[in-house]
Every structure is written in structure tokens, then in C-alpha cells.
Residue frames as a rotation matrix with the C-alpha (Angstrom) as fourth column:
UNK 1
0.848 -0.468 0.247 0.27
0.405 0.274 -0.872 12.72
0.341 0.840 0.423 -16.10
UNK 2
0.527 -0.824 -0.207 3.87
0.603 0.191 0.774 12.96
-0.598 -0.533 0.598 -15.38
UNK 3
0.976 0.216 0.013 5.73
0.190 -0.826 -0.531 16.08
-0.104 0.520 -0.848 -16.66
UNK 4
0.319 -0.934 -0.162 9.60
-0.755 -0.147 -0.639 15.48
0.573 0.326 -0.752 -16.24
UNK 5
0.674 -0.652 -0.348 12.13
0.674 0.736 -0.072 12.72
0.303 -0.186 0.935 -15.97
UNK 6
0.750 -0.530 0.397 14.82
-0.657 -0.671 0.344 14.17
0.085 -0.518 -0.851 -13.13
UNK 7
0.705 -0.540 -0.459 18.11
0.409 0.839 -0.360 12.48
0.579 0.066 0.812 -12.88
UNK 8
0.535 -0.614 0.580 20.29
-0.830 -0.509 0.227 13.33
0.156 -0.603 -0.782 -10.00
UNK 9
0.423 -0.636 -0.645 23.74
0.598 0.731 -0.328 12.05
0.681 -0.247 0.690 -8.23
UNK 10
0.854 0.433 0.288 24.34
0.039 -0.606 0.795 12.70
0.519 -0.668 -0.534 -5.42
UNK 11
-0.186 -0.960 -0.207 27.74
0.351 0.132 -0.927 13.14
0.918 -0.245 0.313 -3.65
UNK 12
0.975 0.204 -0.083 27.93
0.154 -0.361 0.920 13.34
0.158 -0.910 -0.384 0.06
UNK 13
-0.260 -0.896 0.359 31.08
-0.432 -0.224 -0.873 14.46
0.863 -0.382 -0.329 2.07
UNK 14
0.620 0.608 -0.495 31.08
0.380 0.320 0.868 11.82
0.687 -0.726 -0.033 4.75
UNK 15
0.968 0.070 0.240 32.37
-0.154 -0.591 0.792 12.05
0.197 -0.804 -0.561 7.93
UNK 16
0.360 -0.759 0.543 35.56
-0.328 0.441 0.835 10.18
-0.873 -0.479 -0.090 7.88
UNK 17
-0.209 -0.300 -0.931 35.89
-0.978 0.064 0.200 9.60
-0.001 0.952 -0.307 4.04
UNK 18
-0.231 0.276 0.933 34.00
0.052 0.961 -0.271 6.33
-0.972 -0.015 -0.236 4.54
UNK 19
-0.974 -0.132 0.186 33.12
0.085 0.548 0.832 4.49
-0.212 0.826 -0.522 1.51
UNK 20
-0.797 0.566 -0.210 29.63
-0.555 -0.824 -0.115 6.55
-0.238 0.026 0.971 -0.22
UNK 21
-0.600 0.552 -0.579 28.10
-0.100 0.666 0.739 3.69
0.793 0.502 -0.345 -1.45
UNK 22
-0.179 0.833 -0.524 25.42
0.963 0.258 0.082 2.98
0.203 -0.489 -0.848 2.05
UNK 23
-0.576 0.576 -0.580 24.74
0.204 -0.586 -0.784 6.68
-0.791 -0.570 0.220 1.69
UNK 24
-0.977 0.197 -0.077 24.04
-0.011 0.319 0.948 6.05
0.211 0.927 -0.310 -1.87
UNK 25
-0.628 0.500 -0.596 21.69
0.405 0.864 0.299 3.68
0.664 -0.053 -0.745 -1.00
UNK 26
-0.719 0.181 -0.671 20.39
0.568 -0.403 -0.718 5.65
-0.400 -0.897 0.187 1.50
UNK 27
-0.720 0.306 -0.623 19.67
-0.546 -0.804 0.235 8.66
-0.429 0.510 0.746 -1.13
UNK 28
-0.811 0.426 -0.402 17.90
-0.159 0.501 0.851 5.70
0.563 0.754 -0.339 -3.38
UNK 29
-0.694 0.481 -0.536 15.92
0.717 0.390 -0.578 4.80
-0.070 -0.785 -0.615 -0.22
UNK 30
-0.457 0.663 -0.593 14.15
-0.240 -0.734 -0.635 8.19
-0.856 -0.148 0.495 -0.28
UNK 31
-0.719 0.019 -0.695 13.46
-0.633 -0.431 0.643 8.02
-0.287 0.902 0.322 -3.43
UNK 32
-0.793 0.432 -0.430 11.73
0.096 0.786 0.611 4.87
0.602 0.443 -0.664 -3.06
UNK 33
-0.512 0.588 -0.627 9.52
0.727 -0.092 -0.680 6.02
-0.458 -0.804 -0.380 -0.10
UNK 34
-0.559 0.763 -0.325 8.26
-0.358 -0.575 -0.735 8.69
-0.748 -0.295 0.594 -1.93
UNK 35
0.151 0.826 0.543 6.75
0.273 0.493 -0.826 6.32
-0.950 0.273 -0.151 -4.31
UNK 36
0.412 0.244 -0.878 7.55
-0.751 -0.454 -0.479 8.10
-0.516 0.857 -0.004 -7.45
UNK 37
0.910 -0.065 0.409 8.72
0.279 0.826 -0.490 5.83
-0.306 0.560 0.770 -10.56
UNK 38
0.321 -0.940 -0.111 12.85
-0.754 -0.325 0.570 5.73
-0.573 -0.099 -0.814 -10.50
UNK 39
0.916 -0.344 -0.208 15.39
0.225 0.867 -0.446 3.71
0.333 0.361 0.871 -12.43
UNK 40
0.493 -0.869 0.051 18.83
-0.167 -0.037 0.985 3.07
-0.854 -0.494 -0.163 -10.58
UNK 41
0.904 -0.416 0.101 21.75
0.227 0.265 -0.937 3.34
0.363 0.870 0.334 -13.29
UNK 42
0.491 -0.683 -0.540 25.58
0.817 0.576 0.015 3.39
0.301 -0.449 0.841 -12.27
UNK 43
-0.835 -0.532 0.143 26.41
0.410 -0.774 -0.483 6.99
0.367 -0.345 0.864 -11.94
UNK 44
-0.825 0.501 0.262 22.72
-0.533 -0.843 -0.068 8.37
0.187 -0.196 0.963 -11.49
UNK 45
-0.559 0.735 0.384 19.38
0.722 0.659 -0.211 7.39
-0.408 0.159 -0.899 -10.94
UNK 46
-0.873 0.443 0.204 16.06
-0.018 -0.447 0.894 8.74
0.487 0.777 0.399 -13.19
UNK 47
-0.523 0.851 0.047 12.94
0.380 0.282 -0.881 9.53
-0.763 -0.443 -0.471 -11.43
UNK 48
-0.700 0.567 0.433 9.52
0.535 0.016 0.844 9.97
0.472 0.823 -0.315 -13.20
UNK 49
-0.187 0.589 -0.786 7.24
0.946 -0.106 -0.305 12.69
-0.263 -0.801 -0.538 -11.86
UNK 50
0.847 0.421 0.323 5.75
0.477 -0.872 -0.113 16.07
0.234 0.250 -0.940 -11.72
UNK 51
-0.173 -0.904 0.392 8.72
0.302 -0.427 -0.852 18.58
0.938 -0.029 0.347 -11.29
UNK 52
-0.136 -0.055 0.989 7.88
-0.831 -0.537 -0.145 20.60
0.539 -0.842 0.027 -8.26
UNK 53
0.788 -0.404 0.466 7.75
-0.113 0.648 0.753 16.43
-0.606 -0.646 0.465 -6.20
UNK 54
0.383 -0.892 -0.238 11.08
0.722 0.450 -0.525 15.41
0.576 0.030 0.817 -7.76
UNK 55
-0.035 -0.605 0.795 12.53
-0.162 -0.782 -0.602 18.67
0.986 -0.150 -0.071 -6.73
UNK 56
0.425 0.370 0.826 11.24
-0.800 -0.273 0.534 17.87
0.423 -0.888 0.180 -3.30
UNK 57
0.994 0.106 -0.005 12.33
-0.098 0.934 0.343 14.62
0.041 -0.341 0.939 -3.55
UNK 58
0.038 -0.999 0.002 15.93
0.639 0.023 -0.768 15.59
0.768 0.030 0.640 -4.16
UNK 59
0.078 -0.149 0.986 15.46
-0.435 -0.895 -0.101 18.09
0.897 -0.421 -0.135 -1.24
UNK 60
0.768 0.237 0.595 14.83
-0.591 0.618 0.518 14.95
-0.245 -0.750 0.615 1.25
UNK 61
0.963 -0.210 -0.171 17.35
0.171 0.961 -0.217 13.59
0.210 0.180 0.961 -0.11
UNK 62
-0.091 -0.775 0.625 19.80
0.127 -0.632 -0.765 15.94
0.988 0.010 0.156 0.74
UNK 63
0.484 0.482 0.730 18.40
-0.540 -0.492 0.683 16.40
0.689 -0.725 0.022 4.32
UNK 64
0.901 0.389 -0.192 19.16
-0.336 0.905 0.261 12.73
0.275 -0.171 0.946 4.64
UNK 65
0.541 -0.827 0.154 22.60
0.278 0.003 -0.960 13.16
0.794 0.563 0.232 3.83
UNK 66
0.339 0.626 0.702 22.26
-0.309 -0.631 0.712 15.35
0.889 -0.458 -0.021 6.72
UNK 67
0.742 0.554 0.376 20.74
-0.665 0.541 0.515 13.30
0.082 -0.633 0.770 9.21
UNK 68
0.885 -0.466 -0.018 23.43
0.444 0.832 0.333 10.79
-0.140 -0.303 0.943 8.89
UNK 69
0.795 -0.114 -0.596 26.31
0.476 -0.491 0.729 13.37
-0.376 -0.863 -0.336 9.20
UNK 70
-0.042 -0.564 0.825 27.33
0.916 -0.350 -0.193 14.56
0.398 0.748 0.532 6.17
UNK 71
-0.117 -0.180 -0.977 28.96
0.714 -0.699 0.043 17.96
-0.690 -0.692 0.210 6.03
UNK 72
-0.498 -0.005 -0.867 28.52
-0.741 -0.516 0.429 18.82
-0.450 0.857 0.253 2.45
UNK 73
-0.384 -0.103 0.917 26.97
0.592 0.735 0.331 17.12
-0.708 0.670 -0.221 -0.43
UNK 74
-0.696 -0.191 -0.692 26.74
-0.582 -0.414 0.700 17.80
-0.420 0.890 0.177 -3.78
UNK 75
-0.153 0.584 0.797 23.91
0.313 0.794 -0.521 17.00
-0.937 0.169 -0.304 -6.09
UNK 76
-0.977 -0.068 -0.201 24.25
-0.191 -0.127 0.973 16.79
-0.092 0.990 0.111 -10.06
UNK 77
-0.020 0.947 0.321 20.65
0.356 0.307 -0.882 17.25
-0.934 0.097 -0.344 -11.65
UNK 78
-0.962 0.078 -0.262 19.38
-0.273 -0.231 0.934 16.93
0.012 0.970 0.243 -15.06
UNK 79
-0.380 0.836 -0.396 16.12
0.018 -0.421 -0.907 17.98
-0.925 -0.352 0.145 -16.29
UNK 80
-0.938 0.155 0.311 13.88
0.344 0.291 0.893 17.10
0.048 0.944 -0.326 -18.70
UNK 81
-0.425 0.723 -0.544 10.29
-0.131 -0.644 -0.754 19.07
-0.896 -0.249 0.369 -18.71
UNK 82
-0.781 0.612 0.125 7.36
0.299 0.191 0.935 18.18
0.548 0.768 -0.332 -21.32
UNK 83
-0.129 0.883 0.450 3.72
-0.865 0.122 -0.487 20.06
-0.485 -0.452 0.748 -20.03
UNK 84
0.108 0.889 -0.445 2.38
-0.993 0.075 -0.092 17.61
-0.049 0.452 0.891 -22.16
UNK 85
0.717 0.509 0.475 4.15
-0.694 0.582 0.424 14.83
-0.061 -0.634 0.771 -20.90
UNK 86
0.152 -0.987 -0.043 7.23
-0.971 -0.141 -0.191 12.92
0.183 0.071 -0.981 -19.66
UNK 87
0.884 0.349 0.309 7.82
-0.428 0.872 0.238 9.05
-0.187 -0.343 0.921 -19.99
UNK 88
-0.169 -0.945 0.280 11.50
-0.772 0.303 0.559 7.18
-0.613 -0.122 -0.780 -19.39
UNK 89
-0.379 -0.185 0.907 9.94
0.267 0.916 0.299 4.70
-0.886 0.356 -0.298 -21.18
UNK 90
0.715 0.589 0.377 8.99
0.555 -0.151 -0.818 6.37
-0.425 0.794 -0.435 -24.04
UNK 91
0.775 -0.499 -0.388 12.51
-0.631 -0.641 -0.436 8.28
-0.031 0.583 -0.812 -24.96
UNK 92
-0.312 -0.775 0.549 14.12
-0.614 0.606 0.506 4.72
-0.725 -0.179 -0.665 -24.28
UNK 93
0.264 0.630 0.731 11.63
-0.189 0.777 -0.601 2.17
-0.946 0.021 0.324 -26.04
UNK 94
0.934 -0.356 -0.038 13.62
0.174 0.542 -0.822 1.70
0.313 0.761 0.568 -29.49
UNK 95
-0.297 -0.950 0.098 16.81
-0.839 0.211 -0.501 1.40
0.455 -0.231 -0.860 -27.63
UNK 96
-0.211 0.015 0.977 15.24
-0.891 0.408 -0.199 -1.50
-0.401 -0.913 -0.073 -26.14
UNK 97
-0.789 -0.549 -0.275 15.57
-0.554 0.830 -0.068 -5.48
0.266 0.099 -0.959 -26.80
């Protein structure tokens, strides 16, 4: 069972003030490799997992940032936590159509 819904945005400092959007995409990439259950929304994305892998997963995702030659980045996180259990689609499902 899935204990918290993590939303992060990430902000890299690239190298040349290039245009963040393909490290975006990048950042979204991890996220999809490690398998966990994400939704992409325009300023952030929402993953679905135990806390201590999201946290890990925002820690690779920073690394990444890294790796392709950022000098800084900045990551906004919000945190939801339920032991008893944490479902994007359950705190959405009568806002839905």
C-alpha cells in the first residue's frame, strides 16, 4: 500500500540559459524508470508511492540534472503522508467527469 502522494518541480540552472523544458523531460524520465505511479501536470508532476522511494526518486532526479550539466537546481516538494494510505485517485475522484 502506498503511503504518500509527492509532488515536486524541479528547476535546473542550465548551462547557457537554454530553454528547461528537455531537462524537464528528462526529470519526468526518471520518474518513469523508477516505475512508481506519476501524473504530469503543467507546473509539477504527482508521484504515488511509499515516501522514503519518492524521496529517492527526487534524489535521482536531481543527480540527473547533474549529469547533464546543471550547476544548481532547485526542487519545490509537497507532501502528503497517510500510514494508512495514499491514493491521487482517491482525493481527486469527485472532481472528476
Amino acid at each position: 500500500m502506498t503511503n504518500a502522494l509527492v509532488s515536486v518541480q524541479i528547476v535546473p540552472k542550465t548551462k547557457d540559459h537554454e530553454d528547461v523544458i528537455p531537462y524537464v523531460d528528462e526529470a519526468i524520465k526518471v520518474i518513469d524508470e523508477a516505475g512508481v505511479k506519476y501524473e504530469v501536470s503543467p507546473l509539477e508532476t504527482t508521484m504515488e508511492g511509499n515516501l522514503s522511494d519518492l524521496f529517492r526518486v527526487i534524489e535521482k532526479m536531481n543527480e540527473r540534472m547533474v549529469d547533464l550539466g546543471c550547476s544548481s537546481i532547485i526542487s519545490q516538494v509537497k507532501v502528503y503522508y497517510n500510514p494508512s494510505g495514499a491514493s491521487m485517485d482517491e482525493l481527486t475522484e469527485k472532481y472528476r467527469t
